[in-house]
TORPABA-865822 format. One record per residue (C-alpha): residue in three letters; x, y, z. Coordinates in steps of 0.2 Angstrom, whole numbers, padded with zeros to 4 digits, always signed. Each point is the difference from the previous one (the first is absolute). Layout:
// residues N
alaXYZ...
// end
This chain:
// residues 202
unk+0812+0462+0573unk+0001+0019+0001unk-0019+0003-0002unk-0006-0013+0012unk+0014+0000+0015unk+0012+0016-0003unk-0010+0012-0003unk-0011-0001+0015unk+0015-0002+0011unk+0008+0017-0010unk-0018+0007+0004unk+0000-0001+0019unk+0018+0003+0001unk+0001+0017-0007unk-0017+0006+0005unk+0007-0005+0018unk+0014+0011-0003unk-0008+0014-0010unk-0013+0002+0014unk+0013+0000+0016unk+0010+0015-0012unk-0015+0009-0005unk-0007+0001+0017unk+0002+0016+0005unk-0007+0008-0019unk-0015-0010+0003unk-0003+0007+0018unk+0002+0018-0007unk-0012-0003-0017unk-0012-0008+0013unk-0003+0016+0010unk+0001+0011-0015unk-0013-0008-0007unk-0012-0002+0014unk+0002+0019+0004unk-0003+0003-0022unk-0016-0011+0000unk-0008+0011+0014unk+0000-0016+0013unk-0005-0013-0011unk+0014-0009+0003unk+0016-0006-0010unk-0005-0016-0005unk-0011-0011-0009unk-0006-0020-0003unk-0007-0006-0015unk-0004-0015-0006unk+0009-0007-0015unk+0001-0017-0010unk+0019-0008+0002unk+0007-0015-0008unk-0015-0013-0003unk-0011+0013+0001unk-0001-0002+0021unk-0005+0017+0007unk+0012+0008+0010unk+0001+0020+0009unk+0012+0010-0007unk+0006+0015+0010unk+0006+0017-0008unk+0001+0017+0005unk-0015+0011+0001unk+0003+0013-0013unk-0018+0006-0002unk-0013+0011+0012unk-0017-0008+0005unk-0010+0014-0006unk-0016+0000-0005unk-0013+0010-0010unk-0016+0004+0010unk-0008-0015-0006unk+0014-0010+0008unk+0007-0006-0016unk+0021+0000+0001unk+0007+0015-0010unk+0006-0005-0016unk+0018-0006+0003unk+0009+0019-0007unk-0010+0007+0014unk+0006-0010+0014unk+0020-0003-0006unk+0011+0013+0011unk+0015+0007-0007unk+0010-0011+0014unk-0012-0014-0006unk+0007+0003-0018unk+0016-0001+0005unk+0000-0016+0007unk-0009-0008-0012unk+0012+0008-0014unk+0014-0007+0007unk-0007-0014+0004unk+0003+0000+0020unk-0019-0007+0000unk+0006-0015-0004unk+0012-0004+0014unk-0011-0008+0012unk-0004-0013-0011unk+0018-0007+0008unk-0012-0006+0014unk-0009-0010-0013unk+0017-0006-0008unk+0005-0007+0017unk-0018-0008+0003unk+0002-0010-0018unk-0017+0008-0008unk+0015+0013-0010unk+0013-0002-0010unk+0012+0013-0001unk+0001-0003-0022unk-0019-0004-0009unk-0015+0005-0007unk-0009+0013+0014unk-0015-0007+0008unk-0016+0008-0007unk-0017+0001+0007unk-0012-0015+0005unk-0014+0004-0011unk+0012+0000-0016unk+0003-0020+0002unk-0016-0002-0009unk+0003+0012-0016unk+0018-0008-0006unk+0001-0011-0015unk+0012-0017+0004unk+0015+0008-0007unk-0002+0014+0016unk-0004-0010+0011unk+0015-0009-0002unk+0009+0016+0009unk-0005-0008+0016unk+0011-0017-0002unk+0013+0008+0010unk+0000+0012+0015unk-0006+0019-0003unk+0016+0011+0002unk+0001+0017+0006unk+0009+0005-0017unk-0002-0010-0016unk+0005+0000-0017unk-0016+0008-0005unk+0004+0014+0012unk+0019+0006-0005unk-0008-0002-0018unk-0012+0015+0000unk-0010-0001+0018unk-0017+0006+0000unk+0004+0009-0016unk-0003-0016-0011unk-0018-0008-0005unk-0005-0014+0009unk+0003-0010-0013unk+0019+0002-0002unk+0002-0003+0020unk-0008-0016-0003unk+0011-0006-0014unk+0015+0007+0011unk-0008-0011+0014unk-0003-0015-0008unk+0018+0003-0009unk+0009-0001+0018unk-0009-0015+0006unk+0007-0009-0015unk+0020+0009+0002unk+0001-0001+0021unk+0019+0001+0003unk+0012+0007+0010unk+0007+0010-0014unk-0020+0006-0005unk-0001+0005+0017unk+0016+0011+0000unk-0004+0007-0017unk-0018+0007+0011unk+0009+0006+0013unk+0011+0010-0011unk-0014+0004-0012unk-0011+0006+0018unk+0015+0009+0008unk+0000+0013-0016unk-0016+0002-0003unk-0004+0007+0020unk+0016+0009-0003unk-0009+0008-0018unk-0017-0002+0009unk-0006-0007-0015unk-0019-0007-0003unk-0006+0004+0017unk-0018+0002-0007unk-0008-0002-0015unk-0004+0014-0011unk-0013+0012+0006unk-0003-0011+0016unk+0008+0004+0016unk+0005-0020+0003unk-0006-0012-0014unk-0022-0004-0009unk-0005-0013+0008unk+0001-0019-0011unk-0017-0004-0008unk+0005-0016-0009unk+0003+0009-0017unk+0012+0013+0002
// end
């Protein structure tokens, strides 16, 4: 009952709530950010496989320049992350606008975090299992080590909450979530400024 009516209802409710409160934070962290990526705005669309696998645009803060090399390549990502872009991500204020996607129903507010398009094709069944339920903008995988874990582990962590969805699990991740911003624990992975890309094996 919780997994397939409650949980949406708790979804839109408190991401409703959240949004009307946070507000004014959002409008400040939207200007900040504009100004700290040199005009290239504070925002930014991807696209990103949701439950079932159907494509949908998720939206987070911009926390990287758009600076290129004189071939036109983008910088590698330590060269374009600003200190004010750091921060965000650190505390995970980046995340915030995913609300929007919360309220639209492509989000959950508790799941595995939507990945990229082109990963679909590299996951064995058990990890593709991770898209039986909405992506969420904090998951078990996340308040278990973030970006500082393989693949692998998030995977099984994944696959772990799509087989434990409850209301109690979900309470356990927000606690879990809330402490590690607070210790601003596994914000990248080690020697990387966010996290190696997933290439079907690690």
């Amino acid at each position: 009952m919780y997994k397939h009516f409650f949980k949406r209802l708790i979804d839109f409710s408190v991401a409703l709530i959240v949004l009307i409160c946070i507000s004014p934070l959002l409008l400040v962290v939207t200007l900040w950010l504009h100004f700290a990526n040199k005009g290239g705005g504070a925002f930014f669309l991807q696209e990103r496989p949701g439950k079932n696998g159907k494509i949908f645009r998720v939206i987070k803060y911009k926390t990287m320049t758009d600076e290129r090399d004189e071939q036109g390549q983008l910088l590698p990502d330590d060269k374009r992350l600003t200190p004010v872009g750091s921060f965000v991500r650190s505390t995970s204020i980046d995340e915030l606008p995913q609300l929007f996607n919360v309220l639209k129903g492509d989000m959950s507010l508790i799941g595995p975090r939507p990945l990229l398009p082109q990963y679909l094709a590299l996951y064995s069944p058990s990890q593709a299992r991770r898209h039986e339920v909405r992506p969420g903008i904090s998951g078990w995988a996340q308040c278990h080590g973030r970006n500082a874990i393989s693949w692998t582990q998030k995977f099984e962590y994944d696959v772990w909450y799509v087989d434990h969805v409850s209301f109690l699990t979900d309470m356990k991740v927000i606690y879990y979530t809330i402490k590690a911003v607070l210790k601003r624990d596994g914000i990248s992975a080690e020697g990387q400024a966010t996290i190696e890309p997933f290439n079907g094996s690690n």
